[in-house]
C-alpha positions in Angstrom: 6.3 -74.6 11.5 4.9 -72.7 14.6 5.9 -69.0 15.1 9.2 -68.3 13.8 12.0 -66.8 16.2 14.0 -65.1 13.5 17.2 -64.3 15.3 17.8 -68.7 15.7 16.7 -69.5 12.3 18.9 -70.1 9.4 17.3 -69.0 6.2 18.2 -70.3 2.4 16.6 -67.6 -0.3 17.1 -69.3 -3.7 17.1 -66.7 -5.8 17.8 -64.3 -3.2 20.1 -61.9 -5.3 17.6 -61.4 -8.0 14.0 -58.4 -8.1 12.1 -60.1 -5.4 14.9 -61.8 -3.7 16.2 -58.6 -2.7 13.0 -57.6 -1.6 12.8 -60.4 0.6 15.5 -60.5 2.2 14.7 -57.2 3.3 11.6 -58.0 5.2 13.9 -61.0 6.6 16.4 -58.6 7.9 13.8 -56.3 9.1 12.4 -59.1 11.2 15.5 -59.8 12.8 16.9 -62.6 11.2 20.6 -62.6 11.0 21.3 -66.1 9.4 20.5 -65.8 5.7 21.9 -67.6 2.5 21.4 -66.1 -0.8 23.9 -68.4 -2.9 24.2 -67.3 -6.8 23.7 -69.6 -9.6 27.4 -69.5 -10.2 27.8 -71.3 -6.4 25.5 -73.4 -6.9 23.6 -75.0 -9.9 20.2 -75.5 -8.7 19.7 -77.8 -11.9 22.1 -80.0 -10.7 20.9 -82.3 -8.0 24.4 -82.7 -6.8 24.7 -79.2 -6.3 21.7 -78.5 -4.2 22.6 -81.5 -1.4 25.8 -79.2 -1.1 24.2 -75.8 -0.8 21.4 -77.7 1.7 25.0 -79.4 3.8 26.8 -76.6 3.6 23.7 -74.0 5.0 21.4 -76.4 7.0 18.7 -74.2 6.4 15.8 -74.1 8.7 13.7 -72.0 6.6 13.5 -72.4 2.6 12.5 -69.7 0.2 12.4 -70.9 -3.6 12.7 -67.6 -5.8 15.3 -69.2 -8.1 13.8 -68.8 -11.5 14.2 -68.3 -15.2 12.1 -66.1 -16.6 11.4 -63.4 -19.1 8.7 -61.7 -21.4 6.6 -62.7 -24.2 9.2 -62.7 -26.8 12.0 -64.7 -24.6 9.1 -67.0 -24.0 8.2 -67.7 -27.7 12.4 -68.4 -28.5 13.0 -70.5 -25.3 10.3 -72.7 -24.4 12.3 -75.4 -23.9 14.9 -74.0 -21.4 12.2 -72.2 -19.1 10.7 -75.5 -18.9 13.4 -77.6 -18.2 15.5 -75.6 -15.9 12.5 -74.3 -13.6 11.2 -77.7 -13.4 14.7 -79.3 -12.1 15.3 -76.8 -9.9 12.3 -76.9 -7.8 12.3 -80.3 -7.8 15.7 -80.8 -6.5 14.5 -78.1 -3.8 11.6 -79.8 -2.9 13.4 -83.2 -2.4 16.3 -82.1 -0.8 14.5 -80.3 1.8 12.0 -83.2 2.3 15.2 -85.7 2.5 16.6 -83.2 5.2 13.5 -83.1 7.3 13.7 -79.0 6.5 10.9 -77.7 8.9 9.3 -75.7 6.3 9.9 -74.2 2.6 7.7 -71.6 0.6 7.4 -72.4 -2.8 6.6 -69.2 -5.2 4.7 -69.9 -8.1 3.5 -68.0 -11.1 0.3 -66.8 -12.6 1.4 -67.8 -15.8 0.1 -71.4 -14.7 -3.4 -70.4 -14.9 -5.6 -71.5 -18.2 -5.4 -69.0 -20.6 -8.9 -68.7 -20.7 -10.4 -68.9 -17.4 -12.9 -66.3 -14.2 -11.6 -63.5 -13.6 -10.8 -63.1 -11.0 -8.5 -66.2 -11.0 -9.2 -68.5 -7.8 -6.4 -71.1 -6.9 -9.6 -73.9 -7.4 -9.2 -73.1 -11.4 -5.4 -74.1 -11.7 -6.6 -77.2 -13.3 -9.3 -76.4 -15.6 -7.6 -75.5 -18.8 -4.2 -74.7 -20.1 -2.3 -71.9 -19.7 -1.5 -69.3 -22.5 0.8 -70.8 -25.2 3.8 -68.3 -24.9 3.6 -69.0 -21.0 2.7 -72.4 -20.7 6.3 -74.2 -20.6 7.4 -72.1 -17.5 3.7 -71.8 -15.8 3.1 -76.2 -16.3 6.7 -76.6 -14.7 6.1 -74.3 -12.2 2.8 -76.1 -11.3 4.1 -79.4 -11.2 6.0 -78.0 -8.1 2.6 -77.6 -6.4 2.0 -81.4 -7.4 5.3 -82.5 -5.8 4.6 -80.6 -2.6 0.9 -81.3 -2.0 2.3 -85.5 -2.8 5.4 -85.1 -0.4 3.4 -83.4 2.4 0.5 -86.1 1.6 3.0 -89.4 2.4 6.0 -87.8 4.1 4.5 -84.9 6.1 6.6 -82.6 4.2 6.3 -79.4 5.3 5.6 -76.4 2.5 3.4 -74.1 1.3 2.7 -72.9 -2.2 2.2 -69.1 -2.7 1.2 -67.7 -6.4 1.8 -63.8 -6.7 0.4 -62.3 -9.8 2.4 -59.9 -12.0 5.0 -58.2 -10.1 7.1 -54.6 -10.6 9.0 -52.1 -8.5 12.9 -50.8 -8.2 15.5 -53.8 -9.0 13.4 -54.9 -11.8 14.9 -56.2 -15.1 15.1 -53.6 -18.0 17.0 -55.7 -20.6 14.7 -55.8 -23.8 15.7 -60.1 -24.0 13.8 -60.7 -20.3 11.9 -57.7 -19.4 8.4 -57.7 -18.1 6.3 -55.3 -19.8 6.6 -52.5 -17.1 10.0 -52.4 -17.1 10.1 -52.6 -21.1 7.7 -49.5 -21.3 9.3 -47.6 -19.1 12.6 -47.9 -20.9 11.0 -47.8 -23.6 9.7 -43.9 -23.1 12.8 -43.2 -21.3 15.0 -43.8 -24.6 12.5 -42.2 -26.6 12.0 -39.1 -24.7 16.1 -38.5 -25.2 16.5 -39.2 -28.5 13.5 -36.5 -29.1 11.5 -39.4 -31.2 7.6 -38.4 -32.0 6.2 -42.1 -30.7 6.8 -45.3 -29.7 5.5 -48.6 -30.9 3.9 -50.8 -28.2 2.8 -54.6 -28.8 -0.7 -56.2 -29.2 -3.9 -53.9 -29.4 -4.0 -52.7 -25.5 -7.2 -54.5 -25.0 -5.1 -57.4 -23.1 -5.7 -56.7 -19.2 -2.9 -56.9 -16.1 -2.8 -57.0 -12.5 0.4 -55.7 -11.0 2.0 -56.7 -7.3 4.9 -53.9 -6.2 7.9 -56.1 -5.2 7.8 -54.9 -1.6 4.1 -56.2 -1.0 4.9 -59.5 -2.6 7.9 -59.6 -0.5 5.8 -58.7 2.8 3.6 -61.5 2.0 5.9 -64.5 1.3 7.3 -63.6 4.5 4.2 -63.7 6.5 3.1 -67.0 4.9 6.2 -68.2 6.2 5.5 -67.2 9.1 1.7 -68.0 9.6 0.8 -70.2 6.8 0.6 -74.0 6.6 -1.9 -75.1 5.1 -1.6 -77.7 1.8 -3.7 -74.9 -1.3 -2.0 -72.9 -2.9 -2.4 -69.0 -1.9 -2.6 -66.2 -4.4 -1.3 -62.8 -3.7 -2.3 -59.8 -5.5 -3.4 -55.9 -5.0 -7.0 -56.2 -6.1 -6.9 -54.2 -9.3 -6.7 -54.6 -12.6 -6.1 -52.6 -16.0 -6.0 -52.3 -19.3 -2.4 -52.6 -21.2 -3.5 -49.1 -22.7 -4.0 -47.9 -19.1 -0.9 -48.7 -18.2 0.8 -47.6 -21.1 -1.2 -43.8 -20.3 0.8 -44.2 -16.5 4.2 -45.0 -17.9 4.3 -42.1 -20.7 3.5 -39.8 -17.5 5.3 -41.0 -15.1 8.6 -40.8 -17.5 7.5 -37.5 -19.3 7.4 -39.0 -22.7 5.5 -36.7 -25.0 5.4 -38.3 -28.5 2.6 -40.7 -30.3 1.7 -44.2 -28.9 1.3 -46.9 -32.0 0.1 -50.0 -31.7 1.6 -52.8 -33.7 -1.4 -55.6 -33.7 0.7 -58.0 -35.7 2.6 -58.6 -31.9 0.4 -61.0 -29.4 -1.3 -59.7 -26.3 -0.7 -62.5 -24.9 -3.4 -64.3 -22.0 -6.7 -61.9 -22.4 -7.0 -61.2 -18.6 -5.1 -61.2 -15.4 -5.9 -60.3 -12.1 -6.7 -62.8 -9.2 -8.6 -63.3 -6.1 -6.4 -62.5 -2.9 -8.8 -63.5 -0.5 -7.5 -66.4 0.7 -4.2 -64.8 1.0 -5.9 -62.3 3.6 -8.3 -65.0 5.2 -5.2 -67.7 6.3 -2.1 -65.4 7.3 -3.5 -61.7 6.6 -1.9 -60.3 3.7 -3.3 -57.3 1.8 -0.9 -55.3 -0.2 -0.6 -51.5 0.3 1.5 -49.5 -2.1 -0.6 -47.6 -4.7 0.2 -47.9 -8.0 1.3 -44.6 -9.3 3.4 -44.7 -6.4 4.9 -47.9 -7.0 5.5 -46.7 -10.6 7.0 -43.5 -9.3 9.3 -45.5 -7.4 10.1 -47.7 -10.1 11.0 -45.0 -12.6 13.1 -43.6 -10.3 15.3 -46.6 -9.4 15.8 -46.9 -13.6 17.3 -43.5 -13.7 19.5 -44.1 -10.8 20.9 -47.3 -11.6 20.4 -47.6 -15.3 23.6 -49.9 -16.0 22.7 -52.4 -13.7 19.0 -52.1 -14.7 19.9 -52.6 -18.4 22.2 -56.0 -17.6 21.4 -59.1 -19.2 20.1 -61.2 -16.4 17.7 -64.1 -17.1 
């Protein structure tokens, strides 16, 4: 797709209610574009291939932005492998093949990290997708959500479909889910020490050892570059985004117990996993092919993040997923 004139494009954001959808739509908006669908899964079931040639008729989207995803954290992993397989897997596929049907000039597919072997370089480079399996507890979603890269590289390969593939690594920020059954491990730590601080309690109890490492991707940078790849990227590899730093799970843990003034004991329970050893990947071809880097620092990303939970706990602490 050659430069975008935002005003005269109509946009479809799967997912576009949800942590980063609302992030990107923002950047949309902020570029000008006015025409922008962000249907619910209660409009449309994207697992339902029925469903998506309606939402595709009735928006005739110029632009497609998958984000639609079911996801959550280690422990919602381990109970429902099944389902975060299956339904992520139908819905990009219906996605992919109803905008390759429709001739739609372009759609950005976002991926996951959790595709990536489990044991694998660090820093991850797109070239290693294929070189092992991912971590158990992540494997159904991460496979399903690589297979999508498989459908897109085959479609553009005999129809000239038009997409690009993007892979941010772990992401946090305001909107973020705080519900113990999906939360990420940001967001479970910081409500985590938030509940603890109030009820006066002397400690917490955090899973795995805090060996386990983690790169983490504010919302609004991840945003910022799905947007430019849509704008500036074409190309048939797949494209990392990430912030260039990583840390320890005990690191992290350090920020959160500051940043939400929690005072007591940290404990370890080892008898939890850590899930994959290592996480962070290699942006550069993110900032060689359209120019992303991202920019917010983490403590202030954190800051932000904390903040938004005390504002808007109720709708923080909703199920979701």
């Amino acid at each position: 797709m050659p430069s975008i004139s935002w005003p005269s494009t109509a946009v479809l954001v799967t997912g576009g209610r949800g942590f980063l959808g609302r992030a990107v739509v923002e950047r949309l908006r902020a570029r000008g574009a006015t025409s922008i669908a962000t249907p619910s899964s209660g409009e449309y079931d994207l697992r339902e291939p029925e469903a998506v040639a309606k939402l595709f008729a009735d928006v005739q989207p110029d632009l497609v932005i998958h984000l639609a995803a079911r996801v959550g954290g280690i422990g919602y992993n381990i109970e429902r492998p099944g389902e975060l397989y299956l339904d992520n897997l139908l819905m990009g596929t219906y996605v992919i093949e109803e905008a390759r049907m429709r001739a739609t000039p372009k759609t950005v597919l976002v991926g996951t990290v959790c595709s990536y072997p489990k044991i694998t370089a660090v820093p991850f480079e797109e070239s290693s997708l294929w070189q092992g399996y991912p971590e158990e507890s992540n494997a159904p979603y991460g496979v399903a959500k690589l297979a999508h890269l498989t459908h897109l590289q085959a479609n553009r390969a005999q129809y000239g479909q038009a997409g690009v593939y993007l892979i941010p690594t772990n992401l946090y920020g305001p909107g973020d889910k705080f519900h113990p059954a999906v939360s990420h491990v940001i967001p479970a730590l910081i409500r985590k020490c938030v509940e603890a601080a109030e009820r006066g309690d002397d400690h917490i109890e955090v899973w795995g050892t805090g060996a386990a490492s983690r790169e983490f991707l504010y919302v609004d940078d991840a945003a910022e570059g799905i947007v430019m790849a849509a704008e500036s990227y074409d190309g048939e590899e797949p494209v990392n985004l990430g912030a260039d730093r990583e840390m320890p799970i005990s690191e992290l843990v350090d920020h959160v117990v500051a940043a939400t003034g929690f005072r007591g004991e940290v404990r370890w329970d080892t008898s939890k996993p850590d899930g994959q050893p290592r996480r962070r990947v290699d942006a550069s071809r993110a900032r060689e092919r359209f120019g992303f880097e991202a920019s917010t620092p983490f403590g202030e990303g954190l800051r932000r993040t904390v903040d938004w939970y005390l504002a808007n706990r109720t709708e923080a602490e909703a199920r979701g997923g």
